[in-house]
N, C-alpha and C positions, 0 to 999 in steps of 0.2 A: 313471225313465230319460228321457222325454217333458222333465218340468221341467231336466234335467240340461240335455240338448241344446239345451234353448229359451232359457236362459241363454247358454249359449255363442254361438247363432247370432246373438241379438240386436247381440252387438256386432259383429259382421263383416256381419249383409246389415240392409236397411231392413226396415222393417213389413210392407209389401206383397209379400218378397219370401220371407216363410218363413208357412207355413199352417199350421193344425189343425182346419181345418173338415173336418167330418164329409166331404159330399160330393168334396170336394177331394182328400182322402185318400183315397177310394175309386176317383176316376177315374183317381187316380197310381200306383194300384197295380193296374191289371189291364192286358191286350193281350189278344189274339185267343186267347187259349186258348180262350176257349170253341169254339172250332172243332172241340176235343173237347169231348164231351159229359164222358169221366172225370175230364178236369183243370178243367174249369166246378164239378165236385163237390167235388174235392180241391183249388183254390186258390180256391176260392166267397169265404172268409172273411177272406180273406188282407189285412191294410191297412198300411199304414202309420201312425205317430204323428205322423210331422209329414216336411214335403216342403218342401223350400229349391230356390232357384233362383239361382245363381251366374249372375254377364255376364260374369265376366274367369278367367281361369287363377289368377291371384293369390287370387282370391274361391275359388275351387272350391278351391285347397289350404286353404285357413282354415277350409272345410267338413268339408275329412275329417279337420284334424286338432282339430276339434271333436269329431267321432264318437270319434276316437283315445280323446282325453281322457275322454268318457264312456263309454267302448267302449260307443256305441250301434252296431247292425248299419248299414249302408247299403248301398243298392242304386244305381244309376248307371241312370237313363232317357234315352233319347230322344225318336224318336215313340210310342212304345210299339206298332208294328205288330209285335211276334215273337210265334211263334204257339202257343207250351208255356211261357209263364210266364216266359223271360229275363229278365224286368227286375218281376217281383211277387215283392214283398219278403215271403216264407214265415215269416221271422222276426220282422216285425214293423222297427220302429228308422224312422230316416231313407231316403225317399226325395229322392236329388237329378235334381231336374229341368232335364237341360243344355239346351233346346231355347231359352234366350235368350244363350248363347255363338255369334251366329251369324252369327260374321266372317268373308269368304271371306280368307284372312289373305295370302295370293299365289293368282296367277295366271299362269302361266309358259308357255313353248313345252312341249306336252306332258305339264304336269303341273299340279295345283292342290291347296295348302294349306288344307284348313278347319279350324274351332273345331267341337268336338263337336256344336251345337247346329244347324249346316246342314244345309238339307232337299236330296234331291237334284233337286228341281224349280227351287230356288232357284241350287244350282252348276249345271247345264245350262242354265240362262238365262244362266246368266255366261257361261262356256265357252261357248255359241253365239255370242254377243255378240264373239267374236275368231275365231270361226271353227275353233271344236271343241267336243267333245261327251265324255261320260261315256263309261268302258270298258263298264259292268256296272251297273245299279241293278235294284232290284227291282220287283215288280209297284206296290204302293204308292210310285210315283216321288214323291207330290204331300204326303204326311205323315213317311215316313222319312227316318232324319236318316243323314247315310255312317256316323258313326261307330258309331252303332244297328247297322247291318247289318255294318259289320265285326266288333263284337263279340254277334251275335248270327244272323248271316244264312247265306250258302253262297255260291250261284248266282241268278243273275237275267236280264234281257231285256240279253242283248253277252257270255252267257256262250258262246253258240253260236259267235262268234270269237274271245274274250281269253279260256273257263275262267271256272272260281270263284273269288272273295276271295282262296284263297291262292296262285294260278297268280299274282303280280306285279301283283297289283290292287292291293295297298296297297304304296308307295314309304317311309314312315319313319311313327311314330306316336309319340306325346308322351304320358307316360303320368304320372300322381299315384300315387304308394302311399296308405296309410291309417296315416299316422304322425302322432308329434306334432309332426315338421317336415318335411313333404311337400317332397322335390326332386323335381323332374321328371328323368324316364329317357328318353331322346330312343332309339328302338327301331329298325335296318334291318335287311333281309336276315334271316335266317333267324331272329335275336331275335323279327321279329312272329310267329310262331307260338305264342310264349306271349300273343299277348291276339287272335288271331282264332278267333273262335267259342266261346270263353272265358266268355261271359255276363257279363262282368265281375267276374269273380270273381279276378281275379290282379293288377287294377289298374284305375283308372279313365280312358279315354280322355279329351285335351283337344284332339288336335286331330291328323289324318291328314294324309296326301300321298297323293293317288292319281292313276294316268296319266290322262293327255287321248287323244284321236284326232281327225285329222282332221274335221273335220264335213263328212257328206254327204250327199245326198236319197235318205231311203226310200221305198218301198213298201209298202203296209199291206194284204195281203189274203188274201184264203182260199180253200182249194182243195180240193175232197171226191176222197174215194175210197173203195172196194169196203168195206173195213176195215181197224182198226186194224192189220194184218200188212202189208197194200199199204200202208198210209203208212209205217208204218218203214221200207219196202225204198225206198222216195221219199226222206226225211231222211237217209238214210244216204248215198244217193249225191247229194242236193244238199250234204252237210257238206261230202264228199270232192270237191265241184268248184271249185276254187280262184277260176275266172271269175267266179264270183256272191260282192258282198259281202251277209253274212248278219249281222241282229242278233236275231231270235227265230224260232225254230223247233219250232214244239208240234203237239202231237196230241191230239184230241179224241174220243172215241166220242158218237156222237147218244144215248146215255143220259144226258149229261153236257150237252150241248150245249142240252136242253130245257129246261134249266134258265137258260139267259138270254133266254127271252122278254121278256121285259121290257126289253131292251134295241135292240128291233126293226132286229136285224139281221137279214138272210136266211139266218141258218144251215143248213143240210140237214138236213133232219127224219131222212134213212132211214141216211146216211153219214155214216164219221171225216170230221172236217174239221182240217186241217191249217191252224193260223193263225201267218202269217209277215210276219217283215220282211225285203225284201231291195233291194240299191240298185236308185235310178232305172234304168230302160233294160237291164234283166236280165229281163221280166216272161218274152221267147218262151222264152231259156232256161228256165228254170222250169216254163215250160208245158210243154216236151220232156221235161223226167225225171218234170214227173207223168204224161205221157200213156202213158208206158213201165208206169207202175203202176195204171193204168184211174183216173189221178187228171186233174181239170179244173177250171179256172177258175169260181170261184161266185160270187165279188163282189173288188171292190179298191173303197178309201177314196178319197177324192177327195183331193189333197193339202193342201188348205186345210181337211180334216174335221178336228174338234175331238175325236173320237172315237180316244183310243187301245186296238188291238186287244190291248193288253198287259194291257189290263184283265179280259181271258178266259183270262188263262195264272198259270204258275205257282199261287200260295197264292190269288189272287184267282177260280181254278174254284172251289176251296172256297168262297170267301164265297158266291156265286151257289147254290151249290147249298144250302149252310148254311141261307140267308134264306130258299129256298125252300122244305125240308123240313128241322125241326130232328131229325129220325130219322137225320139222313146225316151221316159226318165222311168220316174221311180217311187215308193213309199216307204215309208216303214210303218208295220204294224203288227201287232200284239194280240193274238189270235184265242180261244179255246178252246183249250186242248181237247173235252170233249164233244166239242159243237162244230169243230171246225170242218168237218165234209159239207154241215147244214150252210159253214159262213163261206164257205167254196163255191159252193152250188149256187146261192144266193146272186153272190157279186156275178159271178161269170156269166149267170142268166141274164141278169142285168149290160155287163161290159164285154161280154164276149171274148174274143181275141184282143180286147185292149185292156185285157188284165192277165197278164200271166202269172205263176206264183212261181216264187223261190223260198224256201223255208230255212231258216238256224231254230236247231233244237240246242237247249241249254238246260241248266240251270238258273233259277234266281233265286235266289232266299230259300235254298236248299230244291224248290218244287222245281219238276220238268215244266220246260216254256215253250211257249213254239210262238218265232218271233217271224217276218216274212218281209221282203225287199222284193214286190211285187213290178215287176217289168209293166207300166203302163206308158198307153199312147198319149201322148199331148196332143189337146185341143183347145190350148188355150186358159187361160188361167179360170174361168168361169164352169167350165167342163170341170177342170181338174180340182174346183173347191166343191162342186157338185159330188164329183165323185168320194173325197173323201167324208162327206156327210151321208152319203148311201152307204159307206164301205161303216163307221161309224153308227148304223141306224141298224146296223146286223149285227153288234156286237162286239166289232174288231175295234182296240185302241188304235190310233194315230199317234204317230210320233213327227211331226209334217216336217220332211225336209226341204220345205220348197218359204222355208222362211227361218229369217238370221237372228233374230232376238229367241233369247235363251226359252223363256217359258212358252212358247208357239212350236219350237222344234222338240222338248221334253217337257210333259210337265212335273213342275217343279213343286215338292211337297215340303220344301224348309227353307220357302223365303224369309222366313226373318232374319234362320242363321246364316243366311246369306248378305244378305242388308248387315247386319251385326260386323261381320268379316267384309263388306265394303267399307263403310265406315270406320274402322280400323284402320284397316291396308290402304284405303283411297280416299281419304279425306277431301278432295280437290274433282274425285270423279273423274279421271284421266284414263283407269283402263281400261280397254277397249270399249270406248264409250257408245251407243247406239244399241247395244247385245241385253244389256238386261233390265225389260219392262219396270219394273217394282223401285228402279232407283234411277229412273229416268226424272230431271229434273222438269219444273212447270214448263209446257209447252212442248216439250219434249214430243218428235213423234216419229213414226215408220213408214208414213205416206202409203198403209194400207189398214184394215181393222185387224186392229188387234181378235185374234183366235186362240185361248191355251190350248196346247196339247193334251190329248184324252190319254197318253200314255207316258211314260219316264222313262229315261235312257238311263239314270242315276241308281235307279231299280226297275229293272227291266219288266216291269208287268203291266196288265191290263188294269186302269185303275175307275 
């Protein structure tokens, strides 16, 4: 297979831009799974044969209908920051590596066109540069590429005003099938549902439209209170106050929070800390609804600090905590909003100190959410499926990220239009093959039971 495809790539890209070195292959084939310790175990081995790198749309069709031809597998990367495996190729075959497609290709009132291969630290430099800003990016703003996170992301820091990915974050999408004469599918409105959160598995992104906003001066600081139940009753009524604009909204328990010494901020050893963005000349507001919740002022950034607080939130608590005890991973789960002291109280009775909580408050489908990346202890994979059917049994969705196939880490409510846009784009089933349940051929399997997720990453809610 290897020598098939090395033939073919040769004549469409240069020497330098198709690989089979050992190393190279190894580093294009893994992201942040290890954040679990089970999928560190179960996609340990996992490589690629060889990994191309396309610069033009024209080039990445020639690529996949390269694979066509040898029906080798191919996987579609970005930054490789996704944190269960999105983009490590289980079956082996071609990795395409987009991150040198990276033309901001328009820049408009309101909205901007990229090639898959844009970082969103690189569009937010543009977009500043006229006088606007990004809806939504994730915590990894400085390595992820848009296109990455729409086919493999959720929610991020601007979901607390614009929602997740599929709340009208992405405007049209340019998509490649995996044929032997690749057209492009130009995708809006409710077509992008088949390739958000998708893994790439229904087509390969070349290049999005996503909104702009105004650009305005934040504030970057953090604010303790009694415990994690007083800060959600804080979040809850800063989402609902329209006066203050807001682009990240988190909550932290100080079992969680110990974990970023190393970053010598003044965190609160004893209290949640609540770490927020909200605009210029809003601070006394803010101060008013924490002081309602025995919450106060503990430090704010300097405006010219280099220090983004985004670095403490979302999937980046995990790494913090990851680096400093490899014993520790993680959940996602999908909480209610007005049960959640009851579903607090509940688990922690039960897990103790091997549940800590971290909160993102958002948006989804217009309603406040409160979604949570809860720091827990591994015990082992039997513990840890224990756990998430207790955590489950009290109300809270799962979104497991301790497994690589699509409908187990989200569940998935539009598997047919999904199936529909495989079959289209993937006639042959080459992309990233092993990821999504419902078009897994006979015999097909994951060498564990199949579990769906109780909750969606594609619509961030409890379902």
């Amino acid at each position: 297979m290897a020598a098939a495809i090395l033939d073919r790539l040769a004549e469409i890209l240069p020497e330098d831009r198709v690989s089979v070195d050992p190393r190279t292959r190894q580093s294009n084939s893994e992201d942040y799974a290890w954040f679990s310790n089970v999928l560190e175990e179960d996609l340990g081995g996992c490589r690629a044969d060889v990994v191309a790198w396309p610069t033009t749309a024209a080039e990445l069709a020639d690529v996949l209908a390269a694979a066509h031809g040898t029906r080798t597998p191919v996987t579609a990367r970005g930054g490789g920051t996704g944190n269960y495996g999105q983009c490590v190729p289980v079956r082996g075959g071609l990795v395409v590596n987009l991150t040198r497609m990276n033309r901001v290709l328009e820049l408009g009132d309101g909205l901007a066109r990229v090639e898959a291969g844009v970082r969103f630290a690189d569009l937010d430099r543009a977009a500043n540069a006229v006088g606007q800003e990004i809806h939504i990016y994730p915590s990894t703003y400085l390595t992820a590429t848009v296109c990455g996170f729409v086919a493999g992301g959720s929610g991020g820091i601007g979901s607390v005003a614009h929602g997740v990915i599929a709340d009208g974050n992405v405007l049209a999408a340019t998509v490649y099938p995996v044929r032997d004469t690749p057209k492009r599918r130009q995708l809006t409105g409710a077509e992008l549902s088949s390739v958000i959160h998708a893994y790439g598995t229904t087509g390969v992104l070349a290049d999005v439209t996503v909104p702009l906003a105004r650009r305005i001066g934040w504030e970057q600081a953090v604010y303790s209170f009694p415990d994690i139940v007083a800060c959600h009753a804080f979040a809850l009524e800063l989402m609902e106050d329209g006066t203050v604009p807001k682009r990240l909204l988190s909550s932290v328990e100080p079992g969680i929070t110990r974990y970023f010494g190393r970053a010598r901020l003044p965190f609160p050893a004893e209290r949640t800390s609540a770490i927020l963005m909200y605009g210029l000349g809003h601070r006394e507001r803010v101060e008013t609804l924490a002081g309602r919740q025995g919450g106060c002022l503990e430090f704010a950034l300097p405006q010219d600090s280099r220090t983004r607080l985004s670095d403490f939130t979302w999937n980046h608590t995990t790494l913090w905590a990851k680096k400093a005890d490899d014993s520790l991973t993680y959940l996602q789960t999908g909480w209610s909003v007005e049960r959640f002291g009851e579903q607090v109280h509940a688990i922690q009775a039960e897990y103790g100190e091997d549940f800590a909580v971290h909160c993102e408050y958002f948006r989804a489908d217009g309603s406040p959410f409160t979604a949570a990346l809860p720091i827990v202890r591994y015990r082992g994979r039997e513990h840890l499926d224990r756990m998430v059917e207790f955590v489950e049994s009290v109300g809270v969705g799962v979104a497991n990220p301790h497994r690589y196939v699509l409908e187990e880490g989200s569940k998935v409510e539009n598997v047919e239009e999904l199936l529909r846009a495989k079959r289209e784009n993937d006639p042959a089933g080459l992309l990233n093959p092993g990821k999504f349940q419902a078009a897994f051929t006979a015999g097909e399997q994951t060498g564990h039971t199949f579990k769906p997720a109780s909750m969606t990453l594609a619509r961030q809610r409890v379902l």
